[in-house]
Backbone of each chain as ProteinMPNN parsed JSONL, in Angstrom:
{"seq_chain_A": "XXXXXXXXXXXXXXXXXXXXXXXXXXXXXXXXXXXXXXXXXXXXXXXXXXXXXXXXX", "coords_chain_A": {"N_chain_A": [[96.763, 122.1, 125.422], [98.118, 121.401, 122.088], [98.361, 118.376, 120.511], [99.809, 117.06, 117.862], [99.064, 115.482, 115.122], [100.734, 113.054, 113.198], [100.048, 112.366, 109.873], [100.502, 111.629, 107.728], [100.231, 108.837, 105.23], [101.453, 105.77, 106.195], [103.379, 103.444, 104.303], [103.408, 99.988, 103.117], [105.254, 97.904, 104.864], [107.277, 95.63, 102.927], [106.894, 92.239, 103.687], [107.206, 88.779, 103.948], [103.833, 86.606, 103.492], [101.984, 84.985, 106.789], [101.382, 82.315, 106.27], [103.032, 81.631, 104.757], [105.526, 82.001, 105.893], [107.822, 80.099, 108.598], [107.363, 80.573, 111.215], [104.537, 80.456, 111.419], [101.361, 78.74, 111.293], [98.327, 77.704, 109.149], [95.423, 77.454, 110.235], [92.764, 77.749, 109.3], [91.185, 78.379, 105.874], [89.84, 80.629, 104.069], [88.495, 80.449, 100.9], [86.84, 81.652, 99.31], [86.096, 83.799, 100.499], [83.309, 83.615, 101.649], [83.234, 83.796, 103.857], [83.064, 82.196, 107.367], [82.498, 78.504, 109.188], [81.86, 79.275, 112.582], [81.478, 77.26, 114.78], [82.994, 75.539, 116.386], [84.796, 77.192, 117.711], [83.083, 79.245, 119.081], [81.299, 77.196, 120.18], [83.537, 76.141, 122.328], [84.01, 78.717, 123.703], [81.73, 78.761, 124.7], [81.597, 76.529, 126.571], [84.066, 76.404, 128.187], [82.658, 79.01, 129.721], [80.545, 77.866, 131.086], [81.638, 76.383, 132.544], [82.675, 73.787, 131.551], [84.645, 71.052, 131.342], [86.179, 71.376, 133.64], [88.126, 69.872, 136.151], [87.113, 67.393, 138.092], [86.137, 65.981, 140.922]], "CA_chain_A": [[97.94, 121.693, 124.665], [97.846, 120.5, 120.769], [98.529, 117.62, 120.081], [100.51, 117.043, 116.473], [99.169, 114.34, 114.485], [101.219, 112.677, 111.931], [98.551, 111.79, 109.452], [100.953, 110.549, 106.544], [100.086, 107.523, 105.144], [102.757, 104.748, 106.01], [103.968, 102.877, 103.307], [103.567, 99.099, 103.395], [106.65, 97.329, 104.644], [107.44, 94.397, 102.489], [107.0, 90.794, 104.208], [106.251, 87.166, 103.503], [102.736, 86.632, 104.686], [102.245, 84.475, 107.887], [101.388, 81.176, 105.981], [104.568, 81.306, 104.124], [106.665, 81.53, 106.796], [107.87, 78.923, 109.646], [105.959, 80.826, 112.344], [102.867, 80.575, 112.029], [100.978, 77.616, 110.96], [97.4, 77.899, 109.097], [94.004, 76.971, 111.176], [91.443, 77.569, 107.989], [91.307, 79.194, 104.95], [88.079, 81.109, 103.17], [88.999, 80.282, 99.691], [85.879, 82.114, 98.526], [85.518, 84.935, 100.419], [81.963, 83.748, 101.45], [83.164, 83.31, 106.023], [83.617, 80.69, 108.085], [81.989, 78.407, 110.216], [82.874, 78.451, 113.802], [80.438, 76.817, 115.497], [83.834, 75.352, 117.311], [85.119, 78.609, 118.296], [81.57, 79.263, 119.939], [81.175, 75.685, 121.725], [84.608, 75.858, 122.918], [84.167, 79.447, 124.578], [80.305, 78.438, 125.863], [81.619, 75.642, 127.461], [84.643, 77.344, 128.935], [81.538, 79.434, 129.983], [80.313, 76.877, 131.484], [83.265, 75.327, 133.267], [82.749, 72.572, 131.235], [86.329, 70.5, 131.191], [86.652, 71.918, 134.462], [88.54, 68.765, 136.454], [86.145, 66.581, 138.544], [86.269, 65.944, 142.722]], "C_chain_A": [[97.475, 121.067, 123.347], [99.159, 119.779, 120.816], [99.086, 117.127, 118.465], [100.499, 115.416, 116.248], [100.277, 113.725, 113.033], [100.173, 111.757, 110.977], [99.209, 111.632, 107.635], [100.788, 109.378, 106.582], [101.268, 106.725, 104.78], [102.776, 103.868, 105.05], [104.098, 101.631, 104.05], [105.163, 98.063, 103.609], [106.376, 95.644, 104.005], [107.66, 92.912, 103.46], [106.145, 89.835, 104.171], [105.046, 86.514, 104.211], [102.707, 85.215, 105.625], [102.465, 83.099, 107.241], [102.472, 80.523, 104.922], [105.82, 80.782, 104.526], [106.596, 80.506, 107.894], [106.904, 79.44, 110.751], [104.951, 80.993, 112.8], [102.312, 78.904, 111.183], [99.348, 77.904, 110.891], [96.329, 77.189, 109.71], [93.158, 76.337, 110.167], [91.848, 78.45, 106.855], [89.765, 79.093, 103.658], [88.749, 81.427, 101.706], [88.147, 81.387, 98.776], [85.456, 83.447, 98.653], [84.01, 84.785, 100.972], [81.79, 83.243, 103.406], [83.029, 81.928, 106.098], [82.695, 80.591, 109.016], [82.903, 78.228, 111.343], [82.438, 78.352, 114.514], [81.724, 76.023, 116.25], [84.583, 75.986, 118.521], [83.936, 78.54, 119.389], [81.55, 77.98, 120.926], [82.609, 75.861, 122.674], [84.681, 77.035, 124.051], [82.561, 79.402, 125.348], [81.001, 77.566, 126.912], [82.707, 75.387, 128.274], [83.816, 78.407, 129.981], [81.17, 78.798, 131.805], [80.799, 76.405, 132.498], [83.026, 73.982, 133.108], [83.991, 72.146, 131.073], [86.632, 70.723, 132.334], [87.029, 70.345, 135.15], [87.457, 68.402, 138.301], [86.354, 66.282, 139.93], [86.238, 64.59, 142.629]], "O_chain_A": [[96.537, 120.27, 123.382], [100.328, 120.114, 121.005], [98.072, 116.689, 117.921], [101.205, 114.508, 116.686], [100.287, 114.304, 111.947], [99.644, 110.697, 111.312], [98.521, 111.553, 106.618], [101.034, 108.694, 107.575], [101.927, 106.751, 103.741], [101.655, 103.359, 105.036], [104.601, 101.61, 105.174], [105.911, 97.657, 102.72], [105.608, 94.775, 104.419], [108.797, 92.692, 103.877], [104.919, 89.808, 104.279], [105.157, 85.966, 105.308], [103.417, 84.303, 105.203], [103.543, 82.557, 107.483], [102.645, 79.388, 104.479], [106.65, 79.953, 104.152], [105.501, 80.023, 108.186], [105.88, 78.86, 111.112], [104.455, 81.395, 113.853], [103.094, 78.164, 110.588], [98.771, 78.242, 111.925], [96.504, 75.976, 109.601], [92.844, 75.157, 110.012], [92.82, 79.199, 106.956], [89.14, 78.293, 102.961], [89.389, 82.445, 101.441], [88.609, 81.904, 97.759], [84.866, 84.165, 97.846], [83.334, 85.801, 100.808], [80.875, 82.696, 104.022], [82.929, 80.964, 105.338], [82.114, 81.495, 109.615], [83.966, 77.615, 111.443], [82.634, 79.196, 115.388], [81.145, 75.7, 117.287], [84.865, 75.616, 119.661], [83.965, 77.83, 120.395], [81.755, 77.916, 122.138], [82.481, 75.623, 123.875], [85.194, 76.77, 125.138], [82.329, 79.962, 126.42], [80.956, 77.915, 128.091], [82.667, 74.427, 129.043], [84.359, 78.62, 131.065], [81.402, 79.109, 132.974], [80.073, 75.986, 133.4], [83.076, 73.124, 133.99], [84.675, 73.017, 130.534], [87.744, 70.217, 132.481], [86.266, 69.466, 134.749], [87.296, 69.134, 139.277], [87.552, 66.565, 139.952], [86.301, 63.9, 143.646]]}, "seq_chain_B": "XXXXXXXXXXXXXXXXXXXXXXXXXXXXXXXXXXXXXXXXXXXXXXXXXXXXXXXXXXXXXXXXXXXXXXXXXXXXXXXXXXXXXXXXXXXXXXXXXXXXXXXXXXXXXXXXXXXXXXXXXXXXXXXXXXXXXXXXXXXXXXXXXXXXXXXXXXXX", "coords_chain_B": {"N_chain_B": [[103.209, 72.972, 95.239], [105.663, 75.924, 95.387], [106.815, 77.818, 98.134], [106.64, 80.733, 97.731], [105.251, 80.737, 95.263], [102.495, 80.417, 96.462], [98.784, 81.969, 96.875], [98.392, 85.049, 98.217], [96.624, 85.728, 100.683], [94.602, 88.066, 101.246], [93.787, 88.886, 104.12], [95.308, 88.18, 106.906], [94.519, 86.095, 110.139], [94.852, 86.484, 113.402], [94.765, 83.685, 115.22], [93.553, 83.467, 117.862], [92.819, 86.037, 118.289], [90.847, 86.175, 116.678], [89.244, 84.927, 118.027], [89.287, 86.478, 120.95], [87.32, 87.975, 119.483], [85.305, 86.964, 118.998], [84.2, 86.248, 121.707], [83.499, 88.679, 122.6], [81.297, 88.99, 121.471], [79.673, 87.134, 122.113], [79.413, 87.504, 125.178], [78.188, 89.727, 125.103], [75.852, 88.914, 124.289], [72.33, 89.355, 123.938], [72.989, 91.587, 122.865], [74.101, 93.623, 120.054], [77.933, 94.076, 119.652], [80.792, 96.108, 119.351], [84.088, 96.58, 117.606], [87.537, 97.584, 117.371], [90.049, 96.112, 114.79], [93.141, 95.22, 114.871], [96.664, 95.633, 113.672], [99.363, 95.273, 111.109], [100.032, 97.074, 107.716], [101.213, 94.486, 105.035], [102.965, 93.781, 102.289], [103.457, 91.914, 100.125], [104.941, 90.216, 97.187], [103.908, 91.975, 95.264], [101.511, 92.505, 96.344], [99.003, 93.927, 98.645], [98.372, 93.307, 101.816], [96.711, 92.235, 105.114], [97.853, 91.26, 108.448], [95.686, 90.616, 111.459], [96.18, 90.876, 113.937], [95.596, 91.933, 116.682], [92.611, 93.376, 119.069], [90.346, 95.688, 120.196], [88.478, 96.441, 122.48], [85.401, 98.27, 121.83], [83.699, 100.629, 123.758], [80.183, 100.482, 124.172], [77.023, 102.214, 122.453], [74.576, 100.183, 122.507], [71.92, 97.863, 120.727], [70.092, 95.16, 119.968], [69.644, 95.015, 117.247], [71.478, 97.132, 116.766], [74.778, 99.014, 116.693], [76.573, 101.604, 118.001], [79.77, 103.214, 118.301], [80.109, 104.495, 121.945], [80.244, 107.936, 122.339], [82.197, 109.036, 123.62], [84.253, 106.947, 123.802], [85.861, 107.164, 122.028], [87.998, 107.944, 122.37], [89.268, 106.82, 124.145], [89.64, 104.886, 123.006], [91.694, 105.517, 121.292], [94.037, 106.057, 123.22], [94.657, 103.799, 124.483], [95.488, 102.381, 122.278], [97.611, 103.553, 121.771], [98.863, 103.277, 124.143], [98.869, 100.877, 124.767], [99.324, 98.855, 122.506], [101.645, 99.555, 120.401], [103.011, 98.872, 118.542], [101.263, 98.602, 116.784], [98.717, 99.515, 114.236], [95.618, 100.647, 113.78], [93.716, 98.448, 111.413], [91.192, 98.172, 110.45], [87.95, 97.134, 111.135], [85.519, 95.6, 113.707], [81.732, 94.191, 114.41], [79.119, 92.736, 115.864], [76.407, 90.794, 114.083], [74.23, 89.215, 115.972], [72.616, 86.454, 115.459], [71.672, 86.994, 112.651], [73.31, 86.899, 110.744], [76.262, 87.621, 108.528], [77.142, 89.797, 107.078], [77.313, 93.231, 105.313], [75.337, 95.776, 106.079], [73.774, 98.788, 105.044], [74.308, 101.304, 106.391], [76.471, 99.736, 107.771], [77.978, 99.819, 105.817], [78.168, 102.702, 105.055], [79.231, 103.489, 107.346], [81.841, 102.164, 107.412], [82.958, 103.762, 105.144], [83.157, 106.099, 106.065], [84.795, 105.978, 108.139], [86.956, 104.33, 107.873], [89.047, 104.082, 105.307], [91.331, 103.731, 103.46], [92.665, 101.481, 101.208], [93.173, 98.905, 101.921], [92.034, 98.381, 104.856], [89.348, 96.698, 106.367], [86.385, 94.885, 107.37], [85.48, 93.297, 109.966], [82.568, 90.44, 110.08], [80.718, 89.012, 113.013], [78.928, 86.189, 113.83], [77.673, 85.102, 116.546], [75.76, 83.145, 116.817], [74.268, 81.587, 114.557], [76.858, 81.629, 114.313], [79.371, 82.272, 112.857], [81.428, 83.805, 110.836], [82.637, 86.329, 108.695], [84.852, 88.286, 106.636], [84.851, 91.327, 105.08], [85.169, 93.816, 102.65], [84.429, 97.145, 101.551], [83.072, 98.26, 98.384], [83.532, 100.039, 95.516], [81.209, 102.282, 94.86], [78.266, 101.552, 96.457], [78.338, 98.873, 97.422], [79.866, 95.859, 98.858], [82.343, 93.218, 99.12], [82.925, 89.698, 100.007], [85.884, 88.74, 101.472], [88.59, 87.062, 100.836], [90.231, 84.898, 103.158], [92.863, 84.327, 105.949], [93.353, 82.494, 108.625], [95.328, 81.932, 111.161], [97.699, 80.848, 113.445], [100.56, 81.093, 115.427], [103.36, 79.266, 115.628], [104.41, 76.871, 118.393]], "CA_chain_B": [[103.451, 74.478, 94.96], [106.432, 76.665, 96.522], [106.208, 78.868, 99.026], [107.024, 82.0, 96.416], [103.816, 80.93, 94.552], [101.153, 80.571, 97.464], [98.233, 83.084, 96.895], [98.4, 86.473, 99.208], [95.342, 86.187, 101.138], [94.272, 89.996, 101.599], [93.497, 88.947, 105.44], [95.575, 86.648, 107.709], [94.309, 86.722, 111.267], [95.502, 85.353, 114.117], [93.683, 82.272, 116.061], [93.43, 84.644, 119.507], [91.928, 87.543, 118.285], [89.105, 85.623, 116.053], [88.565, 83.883, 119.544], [88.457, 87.429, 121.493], [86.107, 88.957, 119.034], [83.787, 86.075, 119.138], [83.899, 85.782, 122.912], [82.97, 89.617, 123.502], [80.236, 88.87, 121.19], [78.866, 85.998, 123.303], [79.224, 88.049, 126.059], [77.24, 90.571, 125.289], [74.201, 88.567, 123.383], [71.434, 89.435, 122.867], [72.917, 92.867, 121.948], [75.844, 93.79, 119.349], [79.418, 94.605, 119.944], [81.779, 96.764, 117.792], [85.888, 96.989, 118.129], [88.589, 98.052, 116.202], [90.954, 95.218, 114.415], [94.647, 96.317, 115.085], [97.596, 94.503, 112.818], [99.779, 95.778, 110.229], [99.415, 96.064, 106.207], [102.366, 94.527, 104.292], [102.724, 93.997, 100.569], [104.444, 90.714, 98.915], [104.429, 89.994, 95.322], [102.929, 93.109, 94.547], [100.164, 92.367, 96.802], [98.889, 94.302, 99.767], [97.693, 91.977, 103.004], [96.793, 93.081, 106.478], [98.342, 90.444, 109.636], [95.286, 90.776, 111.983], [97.128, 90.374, 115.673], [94.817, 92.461, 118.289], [91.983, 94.051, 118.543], [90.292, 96.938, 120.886], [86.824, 96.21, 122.308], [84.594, 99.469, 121.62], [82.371, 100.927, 124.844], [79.217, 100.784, 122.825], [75.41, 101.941, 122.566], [73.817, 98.898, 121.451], [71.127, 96.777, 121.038], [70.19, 93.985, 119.47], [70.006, 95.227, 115.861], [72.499, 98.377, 116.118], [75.472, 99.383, 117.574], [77.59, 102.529, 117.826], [80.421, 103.568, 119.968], [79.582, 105.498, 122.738], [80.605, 109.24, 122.187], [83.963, 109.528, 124.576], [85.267, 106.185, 123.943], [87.187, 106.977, 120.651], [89.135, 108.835, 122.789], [90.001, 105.453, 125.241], [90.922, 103.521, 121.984], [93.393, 106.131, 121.041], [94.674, 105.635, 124.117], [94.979, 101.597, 124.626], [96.417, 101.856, 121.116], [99.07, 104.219, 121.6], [99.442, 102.352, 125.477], [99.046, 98.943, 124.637], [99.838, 98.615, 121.177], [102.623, 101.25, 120.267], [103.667, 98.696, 117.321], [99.905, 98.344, 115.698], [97.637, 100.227, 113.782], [94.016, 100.164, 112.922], [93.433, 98.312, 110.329], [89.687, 97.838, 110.408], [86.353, 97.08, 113.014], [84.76, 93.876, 113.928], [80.973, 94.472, 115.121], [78.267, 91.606, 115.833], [75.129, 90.455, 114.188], [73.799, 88.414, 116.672], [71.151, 85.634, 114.927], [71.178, 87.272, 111.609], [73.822, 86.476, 109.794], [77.314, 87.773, 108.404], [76.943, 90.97, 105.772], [76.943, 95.166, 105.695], [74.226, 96.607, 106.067], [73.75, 100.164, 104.316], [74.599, 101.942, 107.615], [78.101, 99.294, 107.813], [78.47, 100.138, 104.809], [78.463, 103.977, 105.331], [80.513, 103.614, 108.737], [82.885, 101.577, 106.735], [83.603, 104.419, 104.488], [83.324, 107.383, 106.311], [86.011, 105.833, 108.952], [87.894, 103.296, 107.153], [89.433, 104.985, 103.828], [92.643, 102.841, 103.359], [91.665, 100.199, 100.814], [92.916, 97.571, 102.726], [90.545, 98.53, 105.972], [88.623, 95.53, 106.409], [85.333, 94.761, 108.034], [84.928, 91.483, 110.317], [81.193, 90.372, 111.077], [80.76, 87.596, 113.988], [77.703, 86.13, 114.19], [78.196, 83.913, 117.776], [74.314, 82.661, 117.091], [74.482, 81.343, 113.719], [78.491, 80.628, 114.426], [79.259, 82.322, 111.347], [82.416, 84.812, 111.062], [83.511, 86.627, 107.389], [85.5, 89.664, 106.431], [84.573, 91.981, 104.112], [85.629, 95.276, 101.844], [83.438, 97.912, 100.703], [83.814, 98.281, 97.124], [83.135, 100.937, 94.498], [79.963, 102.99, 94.949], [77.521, 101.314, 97.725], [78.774, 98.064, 97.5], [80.688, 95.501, 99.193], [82.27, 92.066, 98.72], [83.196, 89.204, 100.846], [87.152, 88.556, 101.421], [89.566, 85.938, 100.89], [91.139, 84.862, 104.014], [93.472, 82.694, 106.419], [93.38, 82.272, 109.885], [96.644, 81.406, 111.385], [97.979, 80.397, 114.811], [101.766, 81.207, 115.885], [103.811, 78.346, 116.061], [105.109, 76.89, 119.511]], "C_chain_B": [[104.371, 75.538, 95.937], [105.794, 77.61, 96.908], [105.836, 80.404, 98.479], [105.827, 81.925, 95.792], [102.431, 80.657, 95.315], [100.373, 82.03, 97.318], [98.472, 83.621, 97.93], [96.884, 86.551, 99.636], [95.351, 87.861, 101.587], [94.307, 90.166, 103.188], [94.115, 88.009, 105.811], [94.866, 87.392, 109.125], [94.276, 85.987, 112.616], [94.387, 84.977, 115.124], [92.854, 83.281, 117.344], [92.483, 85.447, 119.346], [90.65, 87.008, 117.559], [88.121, 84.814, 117.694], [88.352, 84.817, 120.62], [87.23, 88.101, 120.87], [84.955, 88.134, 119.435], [83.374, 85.92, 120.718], [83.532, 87.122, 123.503], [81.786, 89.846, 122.503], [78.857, 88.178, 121.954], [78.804, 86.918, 124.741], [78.234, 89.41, 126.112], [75.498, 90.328, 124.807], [73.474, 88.964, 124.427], [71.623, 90.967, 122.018], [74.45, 92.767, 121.053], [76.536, 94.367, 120.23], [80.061, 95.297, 118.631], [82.987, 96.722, 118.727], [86.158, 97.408, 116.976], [89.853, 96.422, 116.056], [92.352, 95.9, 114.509], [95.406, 95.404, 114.154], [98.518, 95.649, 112.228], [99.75, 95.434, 108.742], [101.159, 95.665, 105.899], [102.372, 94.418, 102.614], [103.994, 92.769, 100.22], [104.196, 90.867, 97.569], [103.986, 91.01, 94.451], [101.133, 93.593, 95.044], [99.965, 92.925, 98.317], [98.033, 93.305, 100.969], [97.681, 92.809, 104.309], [96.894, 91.882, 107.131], [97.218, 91.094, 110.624], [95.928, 90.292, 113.631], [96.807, 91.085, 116.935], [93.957, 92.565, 117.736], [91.522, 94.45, 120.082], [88.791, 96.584, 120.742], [86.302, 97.8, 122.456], [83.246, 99.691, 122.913], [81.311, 101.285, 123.697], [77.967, 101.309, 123.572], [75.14, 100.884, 121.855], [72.291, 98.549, 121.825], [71.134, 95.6, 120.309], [70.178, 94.157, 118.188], [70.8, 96.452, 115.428], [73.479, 98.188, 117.139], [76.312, 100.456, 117.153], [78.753, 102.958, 119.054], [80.124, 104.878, 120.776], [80.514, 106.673, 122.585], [81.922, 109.42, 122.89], [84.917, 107.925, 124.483], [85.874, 105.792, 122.493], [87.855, 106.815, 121.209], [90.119, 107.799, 123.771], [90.506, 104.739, 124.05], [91.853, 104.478, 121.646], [94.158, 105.73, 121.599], [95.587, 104.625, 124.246], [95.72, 101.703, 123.56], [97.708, 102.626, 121.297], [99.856, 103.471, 123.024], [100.055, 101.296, 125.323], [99.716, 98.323, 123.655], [100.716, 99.816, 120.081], [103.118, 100.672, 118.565], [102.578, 98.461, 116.501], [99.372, 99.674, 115.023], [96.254, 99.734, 113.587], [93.717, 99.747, 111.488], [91.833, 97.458, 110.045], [88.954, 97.857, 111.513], [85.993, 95.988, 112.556], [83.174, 94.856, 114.575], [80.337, 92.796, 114.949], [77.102, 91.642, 115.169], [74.455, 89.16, 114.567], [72.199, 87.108, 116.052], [70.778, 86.228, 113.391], [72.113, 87.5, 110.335], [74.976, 87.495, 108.883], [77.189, 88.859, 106.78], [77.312, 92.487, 106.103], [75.534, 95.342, 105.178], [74.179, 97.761, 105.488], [74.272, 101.116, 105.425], [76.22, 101.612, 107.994], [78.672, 100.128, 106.937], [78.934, 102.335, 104.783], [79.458, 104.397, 106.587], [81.771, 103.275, 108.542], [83.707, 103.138, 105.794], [84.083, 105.67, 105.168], [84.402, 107.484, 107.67], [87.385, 105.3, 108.762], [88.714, 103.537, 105.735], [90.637, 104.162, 103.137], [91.897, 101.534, 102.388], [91.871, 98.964, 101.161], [92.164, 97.329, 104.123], [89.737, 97.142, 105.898], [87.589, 95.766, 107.846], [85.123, 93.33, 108.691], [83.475, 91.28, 111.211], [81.299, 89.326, 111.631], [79.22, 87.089, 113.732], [77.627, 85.168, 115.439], [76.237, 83.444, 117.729], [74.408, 81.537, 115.969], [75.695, 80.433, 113.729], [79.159, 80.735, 113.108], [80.783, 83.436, 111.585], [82.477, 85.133, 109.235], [83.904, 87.913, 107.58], [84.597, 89.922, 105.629], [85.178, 93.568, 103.577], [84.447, 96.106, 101.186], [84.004, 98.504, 99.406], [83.047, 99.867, 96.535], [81.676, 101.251, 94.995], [79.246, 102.378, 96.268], [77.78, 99.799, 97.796], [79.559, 97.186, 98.478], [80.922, 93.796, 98.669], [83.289, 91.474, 99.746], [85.297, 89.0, 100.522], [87.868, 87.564, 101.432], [90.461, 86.364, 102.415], [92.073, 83.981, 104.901], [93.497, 83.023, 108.466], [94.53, 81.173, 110.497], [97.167, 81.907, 113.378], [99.992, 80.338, 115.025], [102.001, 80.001, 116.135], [104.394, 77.87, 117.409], [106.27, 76.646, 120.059]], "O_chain_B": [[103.949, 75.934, 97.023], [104.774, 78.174, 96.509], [104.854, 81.055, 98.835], [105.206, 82.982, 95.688], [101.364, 80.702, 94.703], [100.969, 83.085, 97.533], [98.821, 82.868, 98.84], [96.06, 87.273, 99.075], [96.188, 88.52, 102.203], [94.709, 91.219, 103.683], [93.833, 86.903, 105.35], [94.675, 88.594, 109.314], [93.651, 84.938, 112.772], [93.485, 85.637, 115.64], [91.669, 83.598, 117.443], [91.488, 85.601, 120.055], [89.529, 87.411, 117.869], [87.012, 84.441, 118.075], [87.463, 84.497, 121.409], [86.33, 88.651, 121.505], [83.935, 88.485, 120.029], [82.252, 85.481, 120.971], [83.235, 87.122, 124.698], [81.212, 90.925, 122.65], [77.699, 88.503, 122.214], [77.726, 86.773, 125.319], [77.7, 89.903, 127.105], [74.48, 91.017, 124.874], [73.831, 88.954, 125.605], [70.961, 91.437, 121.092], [75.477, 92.128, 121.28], [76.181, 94.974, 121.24], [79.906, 95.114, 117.423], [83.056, 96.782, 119.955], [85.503, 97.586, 115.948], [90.34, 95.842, 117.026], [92.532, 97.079, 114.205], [94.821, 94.375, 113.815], [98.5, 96.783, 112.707], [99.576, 94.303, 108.288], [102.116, 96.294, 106.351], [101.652, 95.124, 101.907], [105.209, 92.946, 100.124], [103.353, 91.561, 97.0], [103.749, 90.951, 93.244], [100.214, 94.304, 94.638], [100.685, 92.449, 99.196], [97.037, 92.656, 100.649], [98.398, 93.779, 104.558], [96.107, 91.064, 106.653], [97.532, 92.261, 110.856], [95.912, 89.152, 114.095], [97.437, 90.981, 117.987], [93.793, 92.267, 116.552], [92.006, 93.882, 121.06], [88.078, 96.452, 119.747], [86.903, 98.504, 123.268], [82.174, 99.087, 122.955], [81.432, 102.02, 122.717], [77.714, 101.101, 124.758], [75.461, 100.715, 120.679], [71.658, 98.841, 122.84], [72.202, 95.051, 120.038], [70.859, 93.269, 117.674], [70.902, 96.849, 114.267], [73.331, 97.514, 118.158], [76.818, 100.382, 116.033], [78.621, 102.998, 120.278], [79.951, 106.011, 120.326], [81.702, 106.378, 122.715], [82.688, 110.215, 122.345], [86.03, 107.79, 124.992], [86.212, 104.72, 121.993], [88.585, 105.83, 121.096], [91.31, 107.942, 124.049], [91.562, 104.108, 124.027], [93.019, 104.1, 121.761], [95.066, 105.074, 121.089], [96.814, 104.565, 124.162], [96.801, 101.124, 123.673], [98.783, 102.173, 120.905], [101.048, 103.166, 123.061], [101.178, 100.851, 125.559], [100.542, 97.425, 123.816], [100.301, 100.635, 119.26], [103.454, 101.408, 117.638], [102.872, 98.072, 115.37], [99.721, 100.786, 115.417], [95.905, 98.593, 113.285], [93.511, 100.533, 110.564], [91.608, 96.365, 109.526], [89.185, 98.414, 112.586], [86.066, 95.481, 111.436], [83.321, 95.963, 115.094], [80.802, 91.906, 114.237], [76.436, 92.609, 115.541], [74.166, 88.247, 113.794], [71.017, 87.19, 116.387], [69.668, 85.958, 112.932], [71.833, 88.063, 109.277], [74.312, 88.422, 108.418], [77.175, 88.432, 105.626], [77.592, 92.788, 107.263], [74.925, 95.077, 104.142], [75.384, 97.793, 105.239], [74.896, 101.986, 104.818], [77.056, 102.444, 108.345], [79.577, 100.942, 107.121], [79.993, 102.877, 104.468], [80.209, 105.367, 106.693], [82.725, 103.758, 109.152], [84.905, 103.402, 105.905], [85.163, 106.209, 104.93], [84.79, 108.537, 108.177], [88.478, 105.618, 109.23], [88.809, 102.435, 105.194], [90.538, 104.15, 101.91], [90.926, 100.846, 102.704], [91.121, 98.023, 100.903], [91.752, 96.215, 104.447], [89.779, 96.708, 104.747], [87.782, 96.418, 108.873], [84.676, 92.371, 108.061], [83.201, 91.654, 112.352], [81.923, 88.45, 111.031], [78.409, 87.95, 113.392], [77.441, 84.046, 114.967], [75.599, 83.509, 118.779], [74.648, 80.425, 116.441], [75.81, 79.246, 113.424], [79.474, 79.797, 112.376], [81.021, 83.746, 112.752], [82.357, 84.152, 108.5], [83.465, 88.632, 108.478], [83.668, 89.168, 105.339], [85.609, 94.343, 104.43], [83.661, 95.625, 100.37], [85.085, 99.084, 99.304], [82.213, 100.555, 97.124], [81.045, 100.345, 95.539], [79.764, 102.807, 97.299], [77.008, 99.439, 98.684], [80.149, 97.976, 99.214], [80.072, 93.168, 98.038], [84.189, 92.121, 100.282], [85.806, 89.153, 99.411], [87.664, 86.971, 102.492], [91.036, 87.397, 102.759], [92.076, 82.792, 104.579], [93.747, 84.041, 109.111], [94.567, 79.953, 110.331], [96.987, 82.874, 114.119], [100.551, 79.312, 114.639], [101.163, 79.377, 116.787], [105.172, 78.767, 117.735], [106.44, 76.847, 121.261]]}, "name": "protein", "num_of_chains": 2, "seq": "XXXXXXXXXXXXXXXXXXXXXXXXXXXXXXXXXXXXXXXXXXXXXXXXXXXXXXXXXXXXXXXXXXXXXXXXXXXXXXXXXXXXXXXXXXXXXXXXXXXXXXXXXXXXXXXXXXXXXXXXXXXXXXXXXXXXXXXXXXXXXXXXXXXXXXXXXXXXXXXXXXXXXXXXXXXXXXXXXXXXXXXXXXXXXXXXXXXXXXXXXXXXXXXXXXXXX"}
């Protein structure tokens, strides 16, 4: 069986990006273009990992 | 400064998915990972932006300084995306460089073009060693340059 791609390129729909609007709320922002640290990110899922936080006997 | 005049970061991308990419990085150290970024582009002001809001981990060959996806699992991200995510598109790949730090390589850089064609496509490198994350765009001729971006978390 073929398969029928549609392989037009969609047209951007107009909308106010996230940090504009009420629903979302910004974390960080790479002003420069030059990445981020997230040596928080990382500790937080090692030590999830881990089962560090895990609640105590 | 109103809301009307806030720059258009090129990349927003939501809290979740910077926190799955990095965590199927860690999971696989000491070798890379590749996915696909899913979202949609929009266009304010005159300005095109891509909303990063999934992404699609890639069955890979890897090791520790390459990675490619394994030969039959385009064909599973088609899939998942048309399954899972019926309202996304691809709008870029995440891969890892594990301990060496957040760039394209000449090889990104050629995988970047010869898959990614859309000029808002975007490239996100992790580095879960380092603890390093940036976007990036491949520019004009062999080039690339790093991206303005925002990282944003749904309100509750």
């Amino acid at each position: 069986m073929v398969r029928v791609l549609d392989v037009t390129e969609p047209q951007p729909e107009q909308r106010p990006p996230p940090d504009i609007t009420d629903e979302y709320e910004v974390i960080s922002r790479d002003e420069e273009g030059d990445g981020y640290d997230i040596s928080e990110i990382v500790d937080m899922l090692k030590g999830m990992e881990s089962g560090e936080g895990d609640a105590q006997p | 400064m109103c809301a009307e005049e806030r720059p258009v970061y090129p990349v927003y991308i939501d809290l979740e998915v910077l926190l799955d990419v990095t965590k199927h990085a860690l999971e696989e150290l000491p070798r890379e990972v590749i996915g696909f970024l899913l979202g949609r582009a929009y266009t304010w002001n005159g300005e095109t932006y891509v909303h990063v809001t999934g992404s699609i981990r890639g069955r890979s060959i890897a090791s520790e300084t390459s990675v490619a996806f394994a030969p039959d699992s385009l064909a599973e991200v088609a899939e998942s995306l048309r399954r899972d995510h019926p309202d996304k598109e691809i709008v870029g790949w995440y891969h890892s460089h594990p301990g060496y730090g957040c760039f394209l390589s000449p090889t990104d850089i050629t995988s970047h073009k010869s898959c990614f064609a859309m000029p808002h496509h975007v490239a996100l490198v992790v580095d879960p060693v380092r603890k390093e994350a940036a976007f990036f765009r491949v520019s004009e001729g062999f080039g690339y340059e790093g991206v303005r971006s925002a990282i944003v978390r749904r309100r509750v």
